[in-house]
ZADREN-912401 format. One record per residue: y, z, x of N, C-alpha, C in turn. Coordinates in steps of 0.02 Angstrom, whole numbers, plus 50000, padded with zeros to 5 digits. Atoms other than C-alpha are relative to their C-alpha. Layout:
% ZADREN-912401
<node n_yy="Y" n_zz="Z" n_xx="X" ca_yy="Y" ca_zz="Z" ca_xx="X" c_yy="Y" c_zz="Z" c_xx="X"/>
...
***
This chain:
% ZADREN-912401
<node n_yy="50008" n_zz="49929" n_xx="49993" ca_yy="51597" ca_zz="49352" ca_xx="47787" c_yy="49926" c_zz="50017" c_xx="50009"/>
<node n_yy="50073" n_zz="49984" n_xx="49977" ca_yy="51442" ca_zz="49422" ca_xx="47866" c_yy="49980" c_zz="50084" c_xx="49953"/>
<node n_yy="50026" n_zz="49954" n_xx="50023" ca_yy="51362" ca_zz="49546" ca_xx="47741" c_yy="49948" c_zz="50053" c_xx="50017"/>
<node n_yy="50028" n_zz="49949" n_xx="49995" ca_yy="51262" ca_zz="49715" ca_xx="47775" c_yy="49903" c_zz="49960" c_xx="50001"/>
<node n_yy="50053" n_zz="50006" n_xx="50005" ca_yy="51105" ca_zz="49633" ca_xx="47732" c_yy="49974" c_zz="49944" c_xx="50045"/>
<node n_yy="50036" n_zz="50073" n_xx="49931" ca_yy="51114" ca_zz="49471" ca_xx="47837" c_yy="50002" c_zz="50016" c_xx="50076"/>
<node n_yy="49994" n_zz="50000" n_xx="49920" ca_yy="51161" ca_zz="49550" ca_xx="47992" c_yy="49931" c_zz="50055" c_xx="50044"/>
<node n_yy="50054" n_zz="49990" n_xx="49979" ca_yy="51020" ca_zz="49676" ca_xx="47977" c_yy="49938" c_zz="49956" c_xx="50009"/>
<node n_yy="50036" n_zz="50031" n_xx="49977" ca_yy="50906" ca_zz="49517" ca_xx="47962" c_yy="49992" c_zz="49954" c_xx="50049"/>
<node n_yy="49996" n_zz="50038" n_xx="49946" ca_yy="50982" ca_zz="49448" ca_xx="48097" c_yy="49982" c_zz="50033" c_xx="50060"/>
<node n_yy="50011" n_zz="49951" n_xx="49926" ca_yy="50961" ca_zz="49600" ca_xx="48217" c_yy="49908" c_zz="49987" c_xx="50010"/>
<node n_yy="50049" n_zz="50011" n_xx="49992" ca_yy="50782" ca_zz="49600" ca_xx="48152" c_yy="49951" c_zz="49952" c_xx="50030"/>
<node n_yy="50044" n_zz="50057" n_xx="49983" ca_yy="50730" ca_zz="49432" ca_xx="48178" c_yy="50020" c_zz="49993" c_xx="50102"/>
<node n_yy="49972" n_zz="49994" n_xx="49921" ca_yy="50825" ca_zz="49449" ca_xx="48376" c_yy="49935" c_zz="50033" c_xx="50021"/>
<node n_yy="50040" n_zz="49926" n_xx="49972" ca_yy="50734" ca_zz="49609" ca_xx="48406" c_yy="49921" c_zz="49955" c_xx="50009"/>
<node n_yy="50091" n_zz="50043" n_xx="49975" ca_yy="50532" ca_zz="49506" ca_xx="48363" c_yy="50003" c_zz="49943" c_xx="50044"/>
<node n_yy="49990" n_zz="50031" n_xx="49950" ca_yy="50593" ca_zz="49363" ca_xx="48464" c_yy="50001" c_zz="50013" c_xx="50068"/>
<node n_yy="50009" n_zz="49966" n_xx="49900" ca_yy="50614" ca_zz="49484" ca_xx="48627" c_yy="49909" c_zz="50013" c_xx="50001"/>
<node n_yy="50047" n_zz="49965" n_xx="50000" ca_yy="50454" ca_zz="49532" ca_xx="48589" c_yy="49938" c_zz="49948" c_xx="50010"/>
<node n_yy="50049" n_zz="50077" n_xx="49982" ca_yy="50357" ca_zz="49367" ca_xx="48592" c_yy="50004" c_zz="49968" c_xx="50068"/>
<node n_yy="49980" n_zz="50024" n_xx="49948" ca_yy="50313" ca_zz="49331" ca_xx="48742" c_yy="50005" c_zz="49903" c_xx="49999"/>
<node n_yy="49972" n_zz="50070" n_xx="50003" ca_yy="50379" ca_zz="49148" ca_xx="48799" c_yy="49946" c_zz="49965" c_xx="50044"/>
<node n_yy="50069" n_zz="50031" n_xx="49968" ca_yy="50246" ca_zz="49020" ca_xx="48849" c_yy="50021" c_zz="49954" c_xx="50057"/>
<node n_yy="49978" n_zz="50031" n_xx="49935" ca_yy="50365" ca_zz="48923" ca_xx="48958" c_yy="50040" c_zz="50028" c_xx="50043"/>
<node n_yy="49955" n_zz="49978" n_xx="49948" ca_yy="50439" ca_zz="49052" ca_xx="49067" c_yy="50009" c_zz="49987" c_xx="50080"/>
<node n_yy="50021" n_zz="50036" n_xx="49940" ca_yy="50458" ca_zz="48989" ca_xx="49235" c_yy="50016" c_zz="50081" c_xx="50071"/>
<node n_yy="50015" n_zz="49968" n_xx="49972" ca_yy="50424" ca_zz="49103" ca_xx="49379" c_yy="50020" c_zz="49966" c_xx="50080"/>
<node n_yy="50000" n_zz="50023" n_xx="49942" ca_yy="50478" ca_zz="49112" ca_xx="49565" c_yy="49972" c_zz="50050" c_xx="50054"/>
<node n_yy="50067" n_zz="49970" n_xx="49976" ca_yy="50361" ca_zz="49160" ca_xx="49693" c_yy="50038" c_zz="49987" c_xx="50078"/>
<node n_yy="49992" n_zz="50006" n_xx="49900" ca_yy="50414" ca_zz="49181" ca_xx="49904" c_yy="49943" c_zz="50004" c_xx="50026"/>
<node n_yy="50038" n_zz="50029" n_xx="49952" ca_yy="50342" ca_zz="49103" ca_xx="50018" c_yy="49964" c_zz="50056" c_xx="50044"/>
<node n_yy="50001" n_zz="49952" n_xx="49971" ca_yy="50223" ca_zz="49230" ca_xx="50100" c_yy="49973" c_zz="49987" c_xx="50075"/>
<node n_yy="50017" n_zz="50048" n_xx="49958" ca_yy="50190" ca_zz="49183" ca_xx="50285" c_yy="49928" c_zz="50020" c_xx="50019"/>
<node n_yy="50059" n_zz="50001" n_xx="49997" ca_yy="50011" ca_zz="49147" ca_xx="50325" c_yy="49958" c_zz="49979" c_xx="49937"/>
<node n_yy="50051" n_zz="50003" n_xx="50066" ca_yy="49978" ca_zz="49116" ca_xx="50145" c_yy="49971" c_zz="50030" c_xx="49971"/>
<node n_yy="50015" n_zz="49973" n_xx="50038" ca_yy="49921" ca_zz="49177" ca_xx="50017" c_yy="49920" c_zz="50003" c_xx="49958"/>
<node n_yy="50071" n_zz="50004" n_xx="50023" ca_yy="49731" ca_zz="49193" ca_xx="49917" c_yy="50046" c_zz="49994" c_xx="49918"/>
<node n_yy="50004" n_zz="50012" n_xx="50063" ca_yy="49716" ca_zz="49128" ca_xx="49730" c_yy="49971" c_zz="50072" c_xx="49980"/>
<node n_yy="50025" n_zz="49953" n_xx="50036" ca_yy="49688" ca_zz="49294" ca_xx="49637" c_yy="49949" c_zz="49990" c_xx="49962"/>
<node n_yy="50047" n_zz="50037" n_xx="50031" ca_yy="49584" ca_zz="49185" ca_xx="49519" c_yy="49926" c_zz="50006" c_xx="50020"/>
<node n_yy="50088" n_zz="49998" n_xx="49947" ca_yy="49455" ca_zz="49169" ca_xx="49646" c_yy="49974" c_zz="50061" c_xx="50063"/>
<node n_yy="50041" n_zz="49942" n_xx="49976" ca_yy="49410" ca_zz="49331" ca_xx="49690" c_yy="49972" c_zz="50047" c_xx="49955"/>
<node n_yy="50042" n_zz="49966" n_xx="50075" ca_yy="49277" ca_zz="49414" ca_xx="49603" c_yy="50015" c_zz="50074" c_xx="49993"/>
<node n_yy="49981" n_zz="49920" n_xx="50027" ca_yy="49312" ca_zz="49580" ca_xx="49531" c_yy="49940" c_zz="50028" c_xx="49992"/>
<node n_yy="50052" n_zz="49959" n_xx="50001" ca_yy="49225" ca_zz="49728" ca_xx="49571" c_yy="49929" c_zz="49978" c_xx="50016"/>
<node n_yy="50052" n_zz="50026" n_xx="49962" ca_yy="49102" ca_zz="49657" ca_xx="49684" c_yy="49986" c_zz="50051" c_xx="50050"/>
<node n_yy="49997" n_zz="49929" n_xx="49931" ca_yy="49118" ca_zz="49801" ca_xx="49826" c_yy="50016" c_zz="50045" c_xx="49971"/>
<node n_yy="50001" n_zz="49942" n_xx="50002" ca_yy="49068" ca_zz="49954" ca_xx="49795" c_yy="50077" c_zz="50051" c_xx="50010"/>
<node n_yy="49925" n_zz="49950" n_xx="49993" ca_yy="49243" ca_zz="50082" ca_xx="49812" c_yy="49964" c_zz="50055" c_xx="50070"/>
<node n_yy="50014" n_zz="49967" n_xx="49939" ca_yy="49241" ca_zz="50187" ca_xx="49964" c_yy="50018" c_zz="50071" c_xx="49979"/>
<node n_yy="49990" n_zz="49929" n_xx="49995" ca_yy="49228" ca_zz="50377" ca_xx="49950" c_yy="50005" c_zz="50020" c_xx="50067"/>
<node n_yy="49982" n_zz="49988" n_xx="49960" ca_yy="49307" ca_zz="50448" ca_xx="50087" c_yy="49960" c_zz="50039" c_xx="50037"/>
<node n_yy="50044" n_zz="49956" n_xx="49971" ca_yy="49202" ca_zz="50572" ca_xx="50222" c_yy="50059" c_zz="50023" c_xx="50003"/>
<node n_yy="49932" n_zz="49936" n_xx="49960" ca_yy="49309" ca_zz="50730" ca_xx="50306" c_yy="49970" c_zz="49987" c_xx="50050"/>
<node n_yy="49959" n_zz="50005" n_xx="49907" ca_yy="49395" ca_zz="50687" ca_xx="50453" c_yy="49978" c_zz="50046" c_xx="50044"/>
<node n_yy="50043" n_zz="49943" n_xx="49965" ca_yy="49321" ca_zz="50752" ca_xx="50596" c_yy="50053" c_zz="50045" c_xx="50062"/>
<node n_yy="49959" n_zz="49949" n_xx="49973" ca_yy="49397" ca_zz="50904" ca_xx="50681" c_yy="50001" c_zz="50049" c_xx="50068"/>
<node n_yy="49996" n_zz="49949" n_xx="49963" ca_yy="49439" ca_zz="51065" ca_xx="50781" c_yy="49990" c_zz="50056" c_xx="49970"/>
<node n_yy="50002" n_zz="49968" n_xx="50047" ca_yy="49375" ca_zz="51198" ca_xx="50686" c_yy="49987" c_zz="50068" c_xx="50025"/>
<node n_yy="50036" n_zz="49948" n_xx="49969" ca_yy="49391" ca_zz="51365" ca_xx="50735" c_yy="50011" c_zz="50067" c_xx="49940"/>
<node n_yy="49998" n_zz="49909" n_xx="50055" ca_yy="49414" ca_zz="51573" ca_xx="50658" c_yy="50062" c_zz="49984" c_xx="49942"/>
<node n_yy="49955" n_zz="49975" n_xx="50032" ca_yy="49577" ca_zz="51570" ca_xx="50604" c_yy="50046" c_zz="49930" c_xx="49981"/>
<node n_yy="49968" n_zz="50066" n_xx="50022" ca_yy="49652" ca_zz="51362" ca_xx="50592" c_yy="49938" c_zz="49956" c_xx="50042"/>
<node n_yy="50027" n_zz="50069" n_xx="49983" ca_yy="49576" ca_zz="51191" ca_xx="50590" c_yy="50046" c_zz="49942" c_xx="50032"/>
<node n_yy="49965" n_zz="50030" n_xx="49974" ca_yy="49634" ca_zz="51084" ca_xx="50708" c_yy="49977" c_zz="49909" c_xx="50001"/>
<node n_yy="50041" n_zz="50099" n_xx="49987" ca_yy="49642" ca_zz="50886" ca_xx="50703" c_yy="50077" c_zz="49939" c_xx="50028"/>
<node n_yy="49950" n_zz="50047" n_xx="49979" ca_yy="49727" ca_zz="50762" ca_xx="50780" c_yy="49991" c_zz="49910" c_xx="49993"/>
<node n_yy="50015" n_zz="50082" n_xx="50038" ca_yy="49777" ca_zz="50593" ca_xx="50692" c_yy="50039" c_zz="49961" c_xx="50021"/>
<node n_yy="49976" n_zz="50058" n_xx="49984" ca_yy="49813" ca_zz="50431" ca_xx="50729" c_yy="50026" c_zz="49964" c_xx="49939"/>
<node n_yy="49993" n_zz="50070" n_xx="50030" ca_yy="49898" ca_zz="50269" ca_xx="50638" c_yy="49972" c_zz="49954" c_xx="50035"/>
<node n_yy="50003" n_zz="50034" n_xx="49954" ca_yy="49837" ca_zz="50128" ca_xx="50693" c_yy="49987" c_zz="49940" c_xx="49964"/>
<node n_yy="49997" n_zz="50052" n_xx="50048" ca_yy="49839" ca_zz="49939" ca_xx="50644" c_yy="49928" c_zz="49953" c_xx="50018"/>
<node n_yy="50048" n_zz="50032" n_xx="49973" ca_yy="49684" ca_zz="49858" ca_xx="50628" c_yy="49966" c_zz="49945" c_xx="49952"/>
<node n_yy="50058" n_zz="50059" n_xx="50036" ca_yy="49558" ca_zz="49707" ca_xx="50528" c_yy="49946" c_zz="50042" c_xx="49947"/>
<node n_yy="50050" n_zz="49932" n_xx="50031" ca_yy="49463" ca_zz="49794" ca_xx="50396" c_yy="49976" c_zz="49948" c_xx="49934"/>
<node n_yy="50019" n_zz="50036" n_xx="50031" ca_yy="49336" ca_zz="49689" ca_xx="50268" c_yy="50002" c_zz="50051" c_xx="49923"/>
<node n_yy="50018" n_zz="49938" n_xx="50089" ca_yy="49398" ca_zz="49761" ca_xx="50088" c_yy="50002" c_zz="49948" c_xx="49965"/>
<node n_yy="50021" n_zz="50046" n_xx="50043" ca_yy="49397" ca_zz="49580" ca_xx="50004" c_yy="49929" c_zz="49998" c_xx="49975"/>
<node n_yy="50066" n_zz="50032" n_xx="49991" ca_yy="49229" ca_zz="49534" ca_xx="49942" c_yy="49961" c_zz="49976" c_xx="50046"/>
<node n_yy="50013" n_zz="50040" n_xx="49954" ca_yy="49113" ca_zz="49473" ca_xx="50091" c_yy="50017" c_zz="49921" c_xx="49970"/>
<node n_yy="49990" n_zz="50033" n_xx="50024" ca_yy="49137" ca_zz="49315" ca_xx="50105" c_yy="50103" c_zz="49954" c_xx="50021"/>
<node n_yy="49933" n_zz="49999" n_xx="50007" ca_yy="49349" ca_zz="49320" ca_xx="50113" c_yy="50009" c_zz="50014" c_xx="50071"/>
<node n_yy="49989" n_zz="49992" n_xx="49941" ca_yy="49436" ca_zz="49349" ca_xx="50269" c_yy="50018" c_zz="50073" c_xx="49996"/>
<node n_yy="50006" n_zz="49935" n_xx="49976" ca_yy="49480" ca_zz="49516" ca_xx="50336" c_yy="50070" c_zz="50027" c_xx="49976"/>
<node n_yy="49934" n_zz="49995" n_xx="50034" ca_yy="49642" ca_zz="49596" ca_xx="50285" c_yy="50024" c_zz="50065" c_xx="50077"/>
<node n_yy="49957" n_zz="49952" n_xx="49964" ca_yy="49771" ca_zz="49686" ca_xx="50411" c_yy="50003" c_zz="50038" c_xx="49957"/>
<node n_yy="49985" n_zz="49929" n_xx="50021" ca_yy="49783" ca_zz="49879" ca_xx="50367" c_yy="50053" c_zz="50036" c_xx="50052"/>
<node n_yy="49992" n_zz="49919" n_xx="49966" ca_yy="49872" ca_zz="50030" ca_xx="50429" c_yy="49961" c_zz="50042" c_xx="49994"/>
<node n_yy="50033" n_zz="49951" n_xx="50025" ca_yy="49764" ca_zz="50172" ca_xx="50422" c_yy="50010" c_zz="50051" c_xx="50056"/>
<node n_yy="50053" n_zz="49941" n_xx="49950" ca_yy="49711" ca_zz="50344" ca_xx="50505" c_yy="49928" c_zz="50018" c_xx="49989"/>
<node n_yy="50066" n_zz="49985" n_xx="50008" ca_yy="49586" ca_zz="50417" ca_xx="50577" c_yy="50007" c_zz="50067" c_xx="50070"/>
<node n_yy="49979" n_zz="49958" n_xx="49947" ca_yy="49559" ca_zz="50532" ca_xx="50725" c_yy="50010" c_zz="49989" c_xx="50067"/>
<node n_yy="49994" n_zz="50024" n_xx="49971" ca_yy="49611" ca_zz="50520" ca_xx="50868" c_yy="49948" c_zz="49984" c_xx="50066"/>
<node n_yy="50053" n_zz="49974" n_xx="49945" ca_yy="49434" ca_zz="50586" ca_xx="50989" c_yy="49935" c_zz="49960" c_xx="49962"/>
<node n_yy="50074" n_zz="50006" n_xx="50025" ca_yy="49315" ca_zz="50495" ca_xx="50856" c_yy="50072" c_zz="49904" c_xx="49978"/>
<node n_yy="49967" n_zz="50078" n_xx="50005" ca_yy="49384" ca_zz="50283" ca_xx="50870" c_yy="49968" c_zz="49985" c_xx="49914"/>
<node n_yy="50032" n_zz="50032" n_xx="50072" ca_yy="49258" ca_zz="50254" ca_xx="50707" c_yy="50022" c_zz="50026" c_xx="49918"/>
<node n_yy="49957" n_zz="49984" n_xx="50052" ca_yy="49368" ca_zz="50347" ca_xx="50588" c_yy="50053" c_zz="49974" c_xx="49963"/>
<node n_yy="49930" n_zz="50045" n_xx="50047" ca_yy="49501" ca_zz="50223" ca_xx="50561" c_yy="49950" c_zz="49947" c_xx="49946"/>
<node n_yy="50013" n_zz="50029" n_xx="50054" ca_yy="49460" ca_zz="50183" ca_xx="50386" c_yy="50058" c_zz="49983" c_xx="49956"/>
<node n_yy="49953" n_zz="49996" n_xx="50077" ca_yy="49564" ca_zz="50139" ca_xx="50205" c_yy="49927" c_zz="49973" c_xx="49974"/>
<node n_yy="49950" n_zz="49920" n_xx="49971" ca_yy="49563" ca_zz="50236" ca_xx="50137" c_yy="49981" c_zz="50038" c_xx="50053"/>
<node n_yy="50006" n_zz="49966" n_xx="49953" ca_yy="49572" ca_zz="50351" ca_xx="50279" c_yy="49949" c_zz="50070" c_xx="49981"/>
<node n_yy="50029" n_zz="49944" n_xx="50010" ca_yy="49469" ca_zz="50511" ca_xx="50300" c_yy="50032" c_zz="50039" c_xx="49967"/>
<node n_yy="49992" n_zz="49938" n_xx="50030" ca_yy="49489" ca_zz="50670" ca_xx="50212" c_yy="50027" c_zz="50037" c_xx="50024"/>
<node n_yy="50001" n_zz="49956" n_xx="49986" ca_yy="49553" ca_zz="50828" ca_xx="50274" c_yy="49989" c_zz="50048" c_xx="49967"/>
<node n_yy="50009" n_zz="49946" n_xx="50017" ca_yy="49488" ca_zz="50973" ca_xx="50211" c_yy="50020" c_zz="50071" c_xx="50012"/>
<node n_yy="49969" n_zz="49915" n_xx="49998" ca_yy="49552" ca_zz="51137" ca_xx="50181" c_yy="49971" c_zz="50054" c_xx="49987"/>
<node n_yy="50017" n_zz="49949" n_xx="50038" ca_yy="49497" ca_zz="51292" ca_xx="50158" c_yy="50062" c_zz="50050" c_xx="49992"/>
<node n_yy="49960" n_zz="49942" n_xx="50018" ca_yy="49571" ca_zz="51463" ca_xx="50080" c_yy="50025" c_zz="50034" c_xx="50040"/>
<node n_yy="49971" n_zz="49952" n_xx="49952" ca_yy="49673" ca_zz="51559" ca_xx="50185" c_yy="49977" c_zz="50004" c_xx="50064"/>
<node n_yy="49977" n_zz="49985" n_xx="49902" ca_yy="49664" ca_zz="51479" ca_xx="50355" c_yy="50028" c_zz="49939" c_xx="50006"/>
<node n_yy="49962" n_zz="50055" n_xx="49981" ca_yy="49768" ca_zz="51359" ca_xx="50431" c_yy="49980" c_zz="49937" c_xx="50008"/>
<node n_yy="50021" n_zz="50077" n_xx="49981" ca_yy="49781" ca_zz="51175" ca_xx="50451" c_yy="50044" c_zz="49981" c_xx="50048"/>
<node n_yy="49951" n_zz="50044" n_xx="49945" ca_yy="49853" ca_zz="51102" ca_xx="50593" c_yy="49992" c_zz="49921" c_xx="50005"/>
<node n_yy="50014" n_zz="50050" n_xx="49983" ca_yy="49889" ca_zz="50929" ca_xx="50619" c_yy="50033" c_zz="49956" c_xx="50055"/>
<node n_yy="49958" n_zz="50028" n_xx="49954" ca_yy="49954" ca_zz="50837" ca_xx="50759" c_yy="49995" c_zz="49928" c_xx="50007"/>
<node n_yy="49992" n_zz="50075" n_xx="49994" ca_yy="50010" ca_zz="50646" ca_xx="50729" c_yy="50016" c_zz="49962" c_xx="50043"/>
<node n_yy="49978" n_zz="50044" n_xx="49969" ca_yy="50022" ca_zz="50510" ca_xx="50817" c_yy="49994" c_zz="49938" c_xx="49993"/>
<node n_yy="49974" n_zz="50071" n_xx="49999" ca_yy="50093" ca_zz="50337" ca_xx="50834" c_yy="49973" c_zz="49960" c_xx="50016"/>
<node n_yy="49999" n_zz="50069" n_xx="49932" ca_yy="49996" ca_zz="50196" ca_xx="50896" c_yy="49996" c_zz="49937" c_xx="49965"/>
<node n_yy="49961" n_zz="50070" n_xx="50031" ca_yy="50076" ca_zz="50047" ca_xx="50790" c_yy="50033" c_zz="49987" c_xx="50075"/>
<node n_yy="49946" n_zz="50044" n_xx="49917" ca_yy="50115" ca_zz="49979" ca_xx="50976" c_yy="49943" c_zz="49919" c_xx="49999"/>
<node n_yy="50030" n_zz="50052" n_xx="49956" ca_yy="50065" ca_zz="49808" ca_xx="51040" c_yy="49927" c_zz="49987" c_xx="50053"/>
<node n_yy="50020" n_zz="49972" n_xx="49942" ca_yy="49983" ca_zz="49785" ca_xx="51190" c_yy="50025" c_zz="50020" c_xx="50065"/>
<node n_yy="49922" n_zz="50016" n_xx="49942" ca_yy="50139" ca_zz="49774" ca_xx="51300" c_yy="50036" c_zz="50110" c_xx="49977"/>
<node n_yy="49959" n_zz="49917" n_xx="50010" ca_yy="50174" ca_zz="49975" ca_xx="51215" c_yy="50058" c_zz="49977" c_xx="49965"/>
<node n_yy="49957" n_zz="50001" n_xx="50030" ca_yy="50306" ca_zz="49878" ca_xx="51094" c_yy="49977" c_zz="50031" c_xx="49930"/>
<node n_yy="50020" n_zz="49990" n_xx="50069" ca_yy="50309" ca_zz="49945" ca_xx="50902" c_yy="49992" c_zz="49951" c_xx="49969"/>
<node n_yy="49993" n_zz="50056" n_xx="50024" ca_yy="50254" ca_zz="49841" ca_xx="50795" c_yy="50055" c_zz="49997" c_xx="49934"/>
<node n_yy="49960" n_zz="50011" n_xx="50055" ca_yy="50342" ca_zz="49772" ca_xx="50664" c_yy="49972" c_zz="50005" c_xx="49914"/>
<node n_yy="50040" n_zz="49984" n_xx="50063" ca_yy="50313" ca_zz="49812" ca_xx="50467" c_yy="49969" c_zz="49943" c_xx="49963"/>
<node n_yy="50021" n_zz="50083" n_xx="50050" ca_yy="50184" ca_zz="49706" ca_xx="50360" c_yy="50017" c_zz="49968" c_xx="49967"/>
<node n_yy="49959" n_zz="50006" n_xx="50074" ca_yy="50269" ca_zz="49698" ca_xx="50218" c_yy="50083" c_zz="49983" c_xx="50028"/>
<node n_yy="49949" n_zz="50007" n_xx="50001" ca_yy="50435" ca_zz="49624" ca_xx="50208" c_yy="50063" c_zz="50036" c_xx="49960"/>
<node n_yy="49939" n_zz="49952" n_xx="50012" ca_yy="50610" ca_zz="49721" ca_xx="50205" c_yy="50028" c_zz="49982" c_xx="49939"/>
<node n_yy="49991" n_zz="50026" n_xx="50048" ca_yy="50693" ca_zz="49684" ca_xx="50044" c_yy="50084" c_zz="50030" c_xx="50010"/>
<node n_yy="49945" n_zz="49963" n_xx="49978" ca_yy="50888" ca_zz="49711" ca_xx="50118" c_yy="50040" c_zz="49994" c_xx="49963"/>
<node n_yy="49931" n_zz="50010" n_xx="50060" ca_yy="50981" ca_zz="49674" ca_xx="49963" c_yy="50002" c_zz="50068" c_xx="49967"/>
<node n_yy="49993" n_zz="49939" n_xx="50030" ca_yy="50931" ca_zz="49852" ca_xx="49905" c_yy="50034" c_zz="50057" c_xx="50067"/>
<node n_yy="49933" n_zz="49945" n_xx="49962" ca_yy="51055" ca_zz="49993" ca_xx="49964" c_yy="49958" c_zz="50050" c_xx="50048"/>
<node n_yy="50031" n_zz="49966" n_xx="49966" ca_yy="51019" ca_zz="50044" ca_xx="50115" c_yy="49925" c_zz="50016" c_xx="50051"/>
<node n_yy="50068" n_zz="50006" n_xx="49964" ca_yy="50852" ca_zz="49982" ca_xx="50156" c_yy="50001" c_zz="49984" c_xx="50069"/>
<node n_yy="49976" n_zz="50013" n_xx="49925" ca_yy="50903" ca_zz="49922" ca_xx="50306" c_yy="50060" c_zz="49955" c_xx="50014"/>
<node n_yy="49945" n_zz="50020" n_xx="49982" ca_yy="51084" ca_zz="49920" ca_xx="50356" c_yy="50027" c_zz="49960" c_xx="50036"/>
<node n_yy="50002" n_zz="50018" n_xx="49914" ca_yy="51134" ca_zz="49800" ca_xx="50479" c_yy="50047" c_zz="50026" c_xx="50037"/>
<node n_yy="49971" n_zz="49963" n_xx="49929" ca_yy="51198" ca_zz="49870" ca_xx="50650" c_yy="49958" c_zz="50102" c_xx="49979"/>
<node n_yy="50015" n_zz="49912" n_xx="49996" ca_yy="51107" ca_zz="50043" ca_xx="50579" c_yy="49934" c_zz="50005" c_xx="50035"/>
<node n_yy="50070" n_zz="49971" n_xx="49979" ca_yy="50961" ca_zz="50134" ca_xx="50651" c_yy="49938" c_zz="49976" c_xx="49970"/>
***
């Protein structure tokens, strides 16, 4: 017969056991293609952080006008030193030196409009889209159906 007092020291002693972490937990890791960098060996907080400028515009009486791009490009945010890392970013579309990450600013002011007009150029060079960096994860509902859109 399991008594009142042993089963609370049994819940107890369960309960600090979850709580310890385990020194031989084994871990599985996918294959990412191109490989991967040792986290280990990159120094922390070596590069400065980037404060963003405002995006440059159309600015007139009554709305600000700007027109933005995506676009996929090589951008050095490792440590020098490291290789370059594929981004997405915006920027504008009349000023090429804006595609940053983080991306520019837009600024607003009080009671006048913002306009913005986006655009796409995740293409190739052939004008195909490209495909996403990051891998789909299709076991979750819906992420991407097959035969759907």
């Amino acid at each position: 017969m399991l008594s009142r007092r042993r089963l609370l020291k049994l819940g107890a002693a369960t309960g600090a056991g979850l709580l310890v972490p385990w020194k031989f937990t084994r871990r599985a890791y996918a294959a990412i293609p191109g490989g991967s960098l040792d986290p280990t060996g990159i120094a922390k907080y070596a590069s400065p952080f980037v404060i963003p400028p405002a995006m440059p515009g159309a600015f007139g009486k009554t709305a600000d006008n700007y027109r933005i791009a995506v676009r996929q490009f090589q951008q050095q945010i490792l440590p020098p030193g490291l290789p370059h890392t594929t981004v997405w970013s915006y920027g504008s579309v009349s000023h090429p030196g804006t595609f940053n990450y983080p991306a520019f600013t837009i600024e607003a002011k009080w009671n006048k409009a913002v306009r913005v007009q986006w655009k796409n150029e995740l293409v190739d060079a052939g004008g195909n889209f490209l495909p996403h960096l990051l891998p789909v994860d299709q076991t979750l509902h819906w992420a991407n159906p097959p035969g759907g859109v």
